[in-house]
C-alpha positions as CSV (number, residue, x, y, z in Angstrom):
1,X,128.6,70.4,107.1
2,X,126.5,68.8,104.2
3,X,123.8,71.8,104.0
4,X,120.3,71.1,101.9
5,X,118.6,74.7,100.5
6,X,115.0,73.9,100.0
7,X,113.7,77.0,98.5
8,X,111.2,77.5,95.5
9,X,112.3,80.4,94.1
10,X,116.2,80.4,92.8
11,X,118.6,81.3,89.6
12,X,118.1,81.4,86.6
13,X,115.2,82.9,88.0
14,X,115.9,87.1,88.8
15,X,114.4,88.0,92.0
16,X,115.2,89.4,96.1
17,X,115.1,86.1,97.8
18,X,116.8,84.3,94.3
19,X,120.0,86.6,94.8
20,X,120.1,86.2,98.2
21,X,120.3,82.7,98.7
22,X,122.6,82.1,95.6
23,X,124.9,84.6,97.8
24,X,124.4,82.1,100.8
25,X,125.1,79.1,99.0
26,X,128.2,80.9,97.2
27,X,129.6,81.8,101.0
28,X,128.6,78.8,102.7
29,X,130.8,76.9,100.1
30,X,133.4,78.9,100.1
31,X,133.6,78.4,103.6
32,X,133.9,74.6,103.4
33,X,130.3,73.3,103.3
34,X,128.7,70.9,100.7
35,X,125.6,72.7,99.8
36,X,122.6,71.5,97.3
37,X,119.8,73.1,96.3
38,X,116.4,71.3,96.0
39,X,113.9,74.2,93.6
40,X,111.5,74.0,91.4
41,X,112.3,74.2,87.4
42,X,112.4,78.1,86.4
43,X,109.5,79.9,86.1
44,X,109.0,83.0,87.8
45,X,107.6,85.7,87.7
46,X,106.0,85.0,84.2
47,X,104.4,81.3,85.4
48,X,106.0,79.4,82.2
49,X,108.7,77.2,82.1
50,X,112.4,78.7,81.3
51,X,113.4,77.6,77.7
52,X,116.2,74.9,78.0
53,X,114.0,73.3,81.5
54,X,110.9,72.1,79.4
55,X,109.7,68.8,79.5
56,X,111.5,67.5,82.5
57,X,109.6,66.7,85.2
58,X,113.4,66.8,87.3
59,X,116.9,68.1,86.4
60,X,120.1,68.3,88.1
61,X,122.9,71.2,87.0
62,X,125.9,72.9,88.8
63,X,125.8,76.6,88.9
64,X,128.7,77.9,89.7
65,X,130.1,74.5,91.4
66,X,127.2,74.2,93.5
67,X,124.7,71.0,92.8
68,X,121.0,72.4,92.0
69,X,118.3,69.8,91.8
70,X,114.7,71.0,89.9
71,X,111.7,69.6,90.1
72,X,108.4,69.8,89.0
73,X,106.2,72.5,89.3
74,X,102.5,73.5,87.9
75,X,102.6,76.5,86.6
76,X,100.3,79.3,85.2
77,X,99.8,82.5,84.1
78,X,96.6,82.9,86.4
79,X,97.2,84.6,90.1
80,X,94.1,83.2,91.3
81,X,93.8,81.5,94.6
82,X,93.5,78.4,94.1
83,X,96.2,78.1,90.8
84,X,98.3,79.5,93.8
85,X,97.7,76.2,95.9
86,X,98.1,74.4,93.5
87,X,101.8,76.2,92.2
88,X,102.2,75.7,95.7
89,X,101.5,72.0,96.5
90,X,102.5,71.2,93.4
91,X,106.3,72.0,94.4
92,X,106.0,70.4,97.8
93,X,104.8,66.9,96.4
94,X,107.6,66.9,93.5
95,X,110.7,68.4,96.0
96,X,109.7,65.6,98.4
97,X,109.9,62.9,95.7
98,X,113.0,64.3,94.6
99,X,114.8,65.0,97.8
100,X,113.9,61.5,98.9
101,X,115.1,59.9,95.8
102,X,118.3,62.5,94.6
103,X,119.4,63.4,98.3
104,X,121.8,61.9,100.4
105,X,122.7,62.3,104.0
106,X,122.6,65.8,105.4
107,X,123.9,67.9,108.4
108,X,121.6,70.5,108.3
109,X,117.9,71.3,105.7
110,X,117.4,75.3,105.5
111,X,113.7,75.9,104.2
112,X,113.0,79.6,102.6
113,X,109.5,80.5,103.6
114,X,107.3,81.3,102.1
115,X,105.8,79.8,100.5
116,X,105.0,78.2,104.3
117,X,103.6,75.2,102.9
118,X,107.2,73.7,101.6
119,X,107.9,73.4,105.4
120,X,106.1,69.9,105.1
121,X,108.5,69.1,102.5
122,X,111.7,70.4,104.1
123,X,110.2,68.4,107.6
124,X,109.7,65.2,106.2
125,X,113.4,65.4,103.9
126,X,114.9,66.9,107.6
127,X,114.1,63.6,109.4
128,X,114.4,61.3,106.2
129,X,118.2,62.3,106.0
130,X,118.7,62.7,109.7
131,X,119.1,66.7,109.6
132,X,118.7,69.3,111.6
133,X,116.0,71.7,110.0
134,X,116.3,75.4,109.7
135,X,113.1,77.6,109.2
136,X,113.6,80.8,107.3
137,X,110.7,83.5,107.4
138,X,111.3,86.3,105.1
139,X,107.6,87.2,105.1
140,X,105.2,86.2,108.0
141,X,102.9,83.7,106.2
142,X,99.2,83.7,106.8
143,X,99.6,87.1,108.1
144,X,100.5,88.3,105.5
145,X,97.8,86.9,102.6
146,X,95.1,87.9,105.4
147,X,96.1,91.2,105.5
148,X,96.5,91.7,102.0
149,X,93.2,90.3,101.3
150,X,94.6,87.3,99.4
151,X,93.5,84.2,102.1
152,X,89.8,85.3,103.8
153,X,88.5,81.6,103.8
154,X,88.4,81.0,108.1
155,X,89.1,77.0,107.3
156,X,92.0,77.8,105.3
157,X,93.3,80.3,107.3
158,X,92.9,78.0,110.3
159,X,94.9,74.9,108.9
160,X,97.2,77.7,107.4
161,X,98.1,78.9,111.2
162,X,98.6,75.7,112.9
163,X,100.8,74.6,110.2
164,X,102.6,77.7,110.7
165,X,102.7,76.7,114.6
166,X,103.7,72.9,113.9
167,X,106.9,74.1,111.2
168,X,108.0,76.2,114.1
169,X,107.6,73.5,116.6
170,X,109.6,70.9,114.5
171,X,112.2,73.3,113.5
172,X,115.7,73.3,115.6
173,X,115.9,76.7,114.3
174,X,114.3,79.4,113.3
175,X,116.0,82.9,111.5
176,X,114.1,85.6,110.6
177,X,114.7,88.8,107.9
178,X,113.4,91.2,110.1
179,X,113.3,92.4,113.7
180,X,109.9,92.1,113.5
181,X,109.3,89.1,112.3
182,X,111.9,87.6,114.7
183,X,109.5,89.5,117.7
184,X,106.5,88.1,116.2
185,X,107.4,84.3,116.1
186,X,109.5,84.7,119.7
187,X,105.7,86.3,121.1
188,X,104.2,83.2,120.1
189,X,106.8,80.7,121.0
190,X,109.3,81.8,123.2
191,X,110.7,78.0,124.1
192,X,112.0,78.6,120.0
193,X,115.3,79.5,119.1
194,X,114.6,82.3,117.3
195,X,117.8,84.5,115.4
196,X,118.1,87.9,113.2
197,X,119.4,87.1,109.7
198,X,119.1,90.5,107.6
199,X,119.1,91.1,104.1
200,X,122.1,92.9,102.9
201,X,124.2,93.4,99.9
202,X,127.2,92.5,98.1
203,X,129.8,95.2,98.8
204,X,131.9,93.2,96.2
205,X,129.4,93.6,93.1
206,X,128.9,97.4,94.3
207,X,132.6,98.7,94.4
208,X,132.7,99.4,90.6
209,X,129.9,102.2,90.6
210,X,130.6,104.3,93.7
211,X,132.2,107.3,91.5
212,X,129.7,110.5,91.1
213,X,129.5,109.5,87.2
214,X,127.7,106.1,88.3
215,X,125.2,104.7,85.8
216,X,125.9,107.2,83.2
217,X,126.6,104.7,80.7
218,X,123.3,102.7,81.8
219,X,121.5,106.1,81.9
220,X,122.4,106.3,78.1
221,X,121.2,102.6,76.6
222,X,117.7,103.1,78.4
223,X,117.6,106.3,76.5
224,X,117.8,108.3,80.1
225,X,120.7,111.0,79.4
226,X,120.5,113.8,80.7
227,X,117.3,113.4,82.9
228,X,117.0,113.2,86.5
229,X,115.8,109.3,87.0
230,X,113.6,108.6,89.8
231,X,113.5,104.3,89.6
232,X,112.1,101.8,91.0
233,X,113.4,98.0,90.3
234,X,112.2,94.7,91.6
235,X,108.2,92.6,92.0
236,X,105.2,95.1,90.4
237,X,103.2,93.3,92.6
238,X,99.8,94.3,94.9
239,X,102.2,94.7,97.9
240,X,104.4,97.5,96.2
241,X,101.6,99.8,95.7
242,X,102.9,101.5,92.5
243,X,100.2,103.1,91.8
244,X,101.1,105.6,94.3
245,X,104.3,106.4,92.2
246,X,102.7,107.0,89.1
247,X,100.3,109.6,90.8
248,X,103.3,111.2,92.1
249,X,104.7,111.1,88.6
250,X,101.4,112.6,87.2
251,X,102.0,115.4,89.8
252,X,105.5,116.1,88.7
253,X,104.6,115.9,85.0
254,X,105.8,119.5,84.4
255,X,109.2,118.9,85.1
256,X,110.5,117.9,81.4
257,X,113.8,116.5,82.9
258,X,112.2,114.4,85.8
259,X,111.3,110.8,84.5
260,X,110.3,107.9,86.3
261,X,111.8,104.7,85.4
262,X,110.3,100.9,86.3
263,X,112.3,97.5,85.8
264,X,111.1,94.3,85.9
265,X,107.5,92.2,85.7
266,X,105.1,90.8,88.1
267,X,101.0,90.1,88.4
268,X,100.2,94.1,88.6
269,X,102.2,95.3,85.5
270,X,100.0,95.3,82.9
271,X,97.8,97.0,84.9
272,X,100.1,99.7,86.0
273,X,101.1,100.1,82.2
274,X,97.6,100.6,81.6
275,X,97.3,103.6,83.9
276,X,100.0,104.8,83.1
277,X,98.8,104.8,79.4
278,X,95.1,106.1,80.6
279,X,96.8,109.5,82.1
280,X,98.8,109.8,79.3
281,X,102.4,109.5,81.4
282,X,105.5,110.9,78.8
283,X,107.6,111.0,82.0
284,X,107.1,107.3,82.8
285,X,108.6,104.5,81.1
286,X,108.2,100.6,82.1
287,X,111.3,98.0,80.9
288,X,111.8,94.6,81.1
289,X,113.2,92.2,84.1
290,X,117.2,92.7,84.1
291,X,119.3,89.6,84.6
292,X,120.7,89.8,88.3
293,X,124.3,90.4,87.0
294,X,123.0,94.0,85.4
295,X,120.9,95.1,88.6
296,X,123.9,97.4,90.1
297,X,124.2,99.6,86.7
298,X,120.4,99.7,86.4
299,X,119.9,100.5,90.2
300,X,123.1,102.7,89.6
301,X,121.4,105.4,86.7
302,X,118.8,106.2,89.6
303,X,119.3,109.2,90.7
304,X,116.9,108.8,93.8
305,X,115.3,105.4,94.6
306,X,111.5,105.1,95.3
307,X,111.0,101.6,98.0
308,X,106.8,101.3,98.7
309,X,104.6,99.2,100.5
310,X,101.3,99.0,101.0
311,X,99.7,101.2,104.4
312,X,99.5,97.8,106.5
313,X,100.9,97.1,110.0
314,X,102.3,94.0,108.8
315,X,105.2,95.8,106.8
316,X,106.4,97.8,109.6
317,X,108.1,95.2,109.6
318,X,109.5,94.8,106.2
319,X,113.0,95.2,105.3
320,X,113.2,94.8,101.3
321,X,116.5,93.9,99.4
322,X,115.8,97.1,97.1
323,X,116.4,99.4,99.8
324,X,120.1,97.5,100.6
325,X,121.2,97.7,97.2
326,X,120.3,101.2,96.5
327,X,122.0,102.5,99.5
328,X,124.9,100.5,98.9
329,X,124.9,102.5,95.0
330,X,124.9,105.6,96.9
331,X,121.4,106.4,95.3
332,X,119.3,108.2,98.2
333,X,116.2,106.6,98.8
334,X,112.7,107.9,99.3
335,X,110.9,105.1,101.8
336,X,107.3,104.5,102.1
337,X,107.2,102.1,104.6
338,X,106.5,102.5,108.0
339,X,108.5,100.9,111.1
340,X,112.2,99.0,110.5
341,X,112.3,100.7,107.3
342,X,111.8,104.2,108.0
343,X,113.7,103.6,111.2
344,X,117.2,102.4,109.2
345,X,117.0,105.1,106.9
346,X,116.7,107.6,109.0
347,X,119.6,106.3,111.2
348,X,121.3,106.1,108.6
349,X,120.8,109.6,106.9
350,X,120.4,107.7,103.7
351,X,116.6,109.5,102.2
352,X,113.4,110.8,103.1
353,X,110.9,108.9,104.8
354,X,107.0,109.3,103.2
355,X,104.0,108.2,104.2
356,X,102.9,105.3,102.2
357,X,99.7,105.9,99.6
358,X,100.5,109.4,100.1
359,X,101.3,111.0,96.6
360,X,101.2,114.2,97.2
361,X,103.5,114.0,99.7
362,X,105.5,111.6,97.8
363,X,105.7,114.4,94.6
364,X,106.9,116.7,97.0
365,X,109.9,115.1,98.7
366,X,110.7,114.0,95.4
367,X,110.7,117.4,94.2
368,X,113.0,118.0,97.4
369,X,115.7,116.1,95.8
370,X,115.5,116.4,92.3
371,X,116.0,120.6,93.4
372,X,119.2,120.2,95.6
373,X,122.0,117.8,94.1
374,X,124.2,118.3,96.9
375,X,121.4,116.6,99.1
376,X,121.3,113.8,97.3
377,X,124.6,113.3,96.8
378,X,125.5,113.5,100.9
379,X,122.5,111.0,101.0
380,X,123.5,108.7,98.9
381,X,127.0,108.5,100.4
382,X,125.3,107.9,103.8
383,X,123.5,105.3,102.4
384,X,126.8,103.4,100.9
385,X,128.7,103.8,104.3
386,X,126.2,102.4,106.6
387,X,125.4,99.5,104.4
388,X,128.9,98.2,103.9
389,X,129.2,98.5,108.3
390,X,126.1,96.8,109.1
391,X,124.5,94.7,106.2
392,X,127.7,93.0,104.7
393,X,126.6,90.0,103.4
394,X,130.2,88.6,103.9
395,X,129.6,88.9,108.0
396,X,126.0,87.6,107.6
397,X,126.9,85.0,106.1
398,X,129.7,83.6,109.0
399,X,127.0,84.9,111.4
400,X,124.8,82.2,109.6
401,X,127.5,79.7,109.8
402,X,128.1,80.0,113.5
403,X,124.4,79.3,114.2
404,X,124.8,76.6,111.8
405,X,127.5,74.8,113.5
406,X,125.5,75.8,116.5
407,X,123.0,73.1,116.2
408,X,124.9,70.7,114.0
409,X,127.1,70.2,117.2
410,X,124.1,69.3,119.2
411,X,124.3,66.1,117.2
412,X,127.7,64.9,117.7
């Protein structure tokens, strides 16, 4: 099949839905396909332009044999609303304009949502080149800006929802990350097909650090040796609710050989730094964004994993990547999410589930683990196990492919 991946967000850019589709596009050629990618120039999570993609408005590149088309995007350093919209909208007008002009022919157009609003764009490319289009929800857009306080304009929300209807109307298919987000759009539209396509991990990129000496090397060029890690890596965003960690690490401040460790960037770091500077945190340290091809030694030097969200019913049913790839490092992980999250984990006998925005609680099953090294241990192993059974991202890929071919064969 000739397969088009409309997606804003991709590599060189570090990030969960980044990695993962990279992985998609890697499999889905391996198996035969002719995949392009249709993105927006690099930019994220800073808002500025990668060096070496300035001053193009579009730009074509291979990246690792596969064709990768960027366009245009505005860009800025401000998270208000309406620069969103306009990041946003900006992408949509320029990936039309260059999927109409750069794009040939396809089989099948897969659009990452969100952002929701490049569903227009994957739409009018999906009829333009006589595809089939794919819908891809990884996070439940408006519901999601509602509930975290970022959309509360009624009109907006309104055109926002029956957008969100008409995308899933037009679409041939529609996959979803999470059991809950595949129960949420089935609820609403049950003539849909609707599918499961899970997150997962790369057992591959994973098989190096499984010994019981894992990340030691890492541990010792963050200046970490010799100190029980508890880590977090991926968005410091409003979602995440960090804040929670660093009260638990303010809690814990006692223990000389306990230290928190954050990696990567996103709207709420600077703020987070900033507390963490105010309470005067020695056992806290913040580093930069890794480079995707480092993340299983970083993830690797934890010695337990902290995954949070925010308290909100949307994210029971969340599933993020985080929690995949610490597992599959055989780092147990201490989840504050409630629903799918807390229900894997447990399954899986991979961590401790915690209440989310609960620090004291949080301090305290921390302090569970960092007391019993066995514990951890057996969890972590769990963990590793019952990723590489049932989140291989070799099987979810041909899973993918066969509901591919699926609908491509309702054209012939």
């Amino acid at each position: 099949m000739r397969i088009l991946i409309l997606t804003q967000y991709y590599p060189p850019e570090v990030g969960a839905p980044q990695n993962r589709l990279f992985d998609l596009a890697k499999r889905l050629t391996k198996l035969g396909h002719v995949v392009t990618i249709l993105t927006a120039l690099p930019n994220y999570p800073k808002g500025e332009i990668f060096a070496g993609y300035r001053d193009h408005v579009i730009m074509e590149e291979y990246i690792e044999g596969i064709r990768v088309i960027h366009t245009w995007i505005y860009t800025t350093k401000n998270n208000g609303f309406v620069q969103r919209l306009l990041n946003y909208f900006s992408f949509v007008l320029s990936s039309l304009i260059g999927g109409i002009w750069k794009i040939k022919q396809q089989d099948v157009v897969i659009v990452e949502s969100p952002p929701l609003f490049l569903g227009l764009s994957g739409f009018i490319i999906s009829k333009l080149k006589r595809a089939k289009l794919v819908f891809n929800v990884s996070d439940l857009w408006p519901e999601s800006a509602i509930a975290m306080g970022i959309l509360n304009n009624k009109i907006l929300i309104d055109l926002s929802e029956r957008l969100e209807a008409f995308l899933y109307r037009k679409s041939n298919l529609i996959t979803g990350q999470t059991q809950g987000i595949v129960k949420s759009i089935q609820s609403r539209f049950p003539d849909k097909p609707v599918s499961l396509v899970t997150n997962g991990i790369n057992v591959e990129a994973f098989k190096s650090i499984s010994q019981s000496d894992q990340g030691e090397g890492a541990k010792k060029e963050f200046g970490l040796a010799g100190k029980i890690v508890v880590g977090y890596a991926g968005l410091h965003g409003l979602a995440q609710c960090l804040e929670t960690v660093l009260q638990a690490a303010q809690l814990l401040i006692e223990y000389q050989d306990l230290f928190f460790a954050f990696f990567g960037d996103g709207p709420q770091k600077e703020n987070l730094t900033d507390l963490a500077n105010q309470a005067k945190l020695t056992n806290v340290c913040f580093y930069p964004i890794q480079p995707a091809w480092r993340m299983p030694d970083i993830i690797a030097l934890f010695d337990i994993a902290i995954i949070p969200l925010r308290k909100l019913e949307l994210f029971k049913g969340a599933l993020p990547s985080k929690m995949f790839e610490a597992m599959a490092a055989a780092v147990p992980v201490i989840v504050s999410i409630d629903g799918e999250a807390q229900v894997l984990v447990e399954k899986a006998q991979a961590g401790i589930y915690v209440e989310p925005e609960n620090p004291e609680a949080m301090a305290e099953d921390i302090l569970q683990l960092y007391k019993v090294p066995l514990y951890r241990k057996t969890l972590g192993q769990n963990g590793r196990q019952y990723v590489i059974e049932h989140y291989n991202r070799y099987q979810i890929a041909l899973d993918f492919e066969r509901l591919l071919l699926a609908i491509h064969v309702e054209t012939e």
